[in-house]
C-alpha positions as CSV (number, residue, x, y, z in Angstrom):
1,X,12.4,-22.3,-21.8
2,X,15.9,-21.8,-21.0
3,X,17.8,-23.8,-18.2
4,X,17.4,-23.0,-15.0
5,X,13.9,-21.4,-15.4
6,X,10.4,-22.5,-14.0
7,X,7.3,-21.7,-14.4
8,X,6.3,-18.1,-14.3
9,X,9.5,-17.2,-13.8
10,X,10.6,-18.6,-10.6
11,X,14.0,-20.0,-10.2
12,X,14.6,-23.0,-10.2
13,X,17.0,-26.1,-10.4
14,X,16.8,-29.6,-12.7
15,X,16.5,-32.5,-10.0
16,X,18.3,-35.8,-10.2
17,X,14.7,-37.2,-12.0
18,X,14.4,-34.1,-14.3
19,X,11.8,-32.3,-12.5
20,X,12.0,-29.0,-11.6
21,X,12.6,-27.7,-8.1
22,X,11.9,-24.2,-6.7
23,X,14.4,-22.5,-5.2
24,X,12.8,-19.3,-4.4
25,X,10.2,-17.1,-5.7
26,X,11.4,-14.2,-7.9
27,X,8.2,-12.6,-8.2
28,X,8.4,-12.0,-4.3
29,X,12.1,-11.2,-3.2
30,X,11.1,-8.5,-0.7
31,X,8.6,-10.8,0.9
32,X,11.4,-10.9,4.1
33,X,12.2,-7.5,4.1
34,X,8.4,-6.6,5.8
35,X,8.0,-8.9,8.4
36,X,7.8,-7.0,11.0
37,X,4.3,-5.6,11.9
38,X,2.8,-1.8,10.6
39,X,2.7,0.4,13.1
40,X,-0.7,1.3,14.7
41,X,-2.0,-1.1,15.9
42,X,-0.6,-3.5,13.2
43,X,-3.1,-1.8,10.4
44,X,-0.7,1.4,9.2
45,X,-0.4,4.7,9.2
46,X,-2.7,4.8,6.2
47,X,-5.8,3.0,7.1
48,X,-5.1,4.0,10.8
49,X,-5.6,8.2,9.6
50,X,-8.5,7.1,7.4
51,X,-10.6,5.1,10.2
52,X,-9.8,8.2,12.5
53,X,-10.7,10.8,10.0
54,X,-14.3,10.5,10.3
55,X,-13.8,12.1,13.5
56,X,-11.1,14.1,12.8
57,X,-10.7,15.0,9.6
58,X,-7.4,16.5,9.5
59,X,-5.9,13.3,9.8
60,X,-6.7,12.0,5.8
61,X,-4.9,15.4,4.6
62,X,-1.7,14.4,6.9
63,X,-2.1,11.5,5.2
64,X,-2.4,12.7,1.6
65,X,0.9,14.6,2.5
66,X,2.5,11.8,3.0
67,X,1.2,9.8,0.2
68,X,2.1,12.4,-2.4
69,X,5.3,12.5,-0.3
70,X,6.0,8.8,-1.1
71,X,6.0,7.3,2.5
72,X,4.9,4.2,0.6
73,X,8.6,3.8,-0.6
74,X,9.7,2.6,2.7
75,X,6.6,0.4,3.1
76,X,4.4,-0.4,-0.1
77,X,2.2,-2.1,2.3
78,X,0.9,1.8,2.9
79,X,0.2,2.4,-0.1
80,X,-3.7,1.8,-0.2
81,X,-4.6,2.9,3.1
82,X,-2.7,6.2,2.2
83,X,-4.4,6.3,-1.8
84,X,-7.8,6.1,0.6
85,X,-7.2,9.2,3.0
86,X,-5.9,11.3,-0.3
87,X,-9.6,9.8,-1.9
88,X,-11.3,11.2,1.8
89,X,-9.6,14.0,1.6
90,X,-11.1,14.9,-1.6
91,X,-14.5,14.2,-0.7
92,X,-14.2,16.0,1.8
93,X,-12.7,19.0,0.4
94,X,-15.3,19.3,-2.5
95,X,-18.4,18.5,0.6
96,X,-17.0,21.9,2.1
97,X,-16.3,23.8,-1.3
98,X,-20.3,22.8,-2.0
99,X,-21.5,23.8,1.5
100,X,-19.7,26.9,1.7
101,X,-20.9,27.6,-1.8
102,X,-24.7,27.7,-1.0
103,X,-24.4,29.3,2.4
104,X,-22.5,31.8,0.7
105,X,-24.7,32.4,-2.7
């Protein structure tokens, strides 16, 4: 373990008594950057689209867009809620495809 190295890789610094003491947590340096609350209600744009797409389903293929558009740069905390309107989306896409399918055949 080199000098100036915790556990799991936080940083840290040797102590008058040779212990080691945390300075901050390298594992998490973006931790301040998202303080502020999501938008919608605090729960994202994401999960907001894919509680709201069961009665409008429109909203989980916004959604998709924007998840294959990589929103979730600015925000990772969007990530899953997005990942579950593009998973919707595709449930519902192949629902129609199949309904259409034997109304049609």
């Amino acid at each position: 373990m080199e000098h100036g190295r915790g556990i799991q890789g936080k940083a840290s610094e040797q102590s008058d008594e040779g212990k080691y003491v945390l300075l901050r947590d390298e594992e998490n340096l973006h931790s301040c950057i998202f303080d502020k609350p999501l938008p919608c209600c605090g729960c994202g744009i994401g999960w907001f689209c894919f509680l709201l797409g069961f009665a409008i389903p429109l909203l989980w293929y916004y959604a998709t867009t924007l998840y294959f558009g990589n929103y979730y740069r600015k925000d990772p905390r969007e990530r899953a809620g997005l990942a579950a309107c593009a998973i919707a989306a595709l449930i519902c896409t192949v629902a129609i495809l199949i309904t259409v399918a034997c109304i049609f055949l």
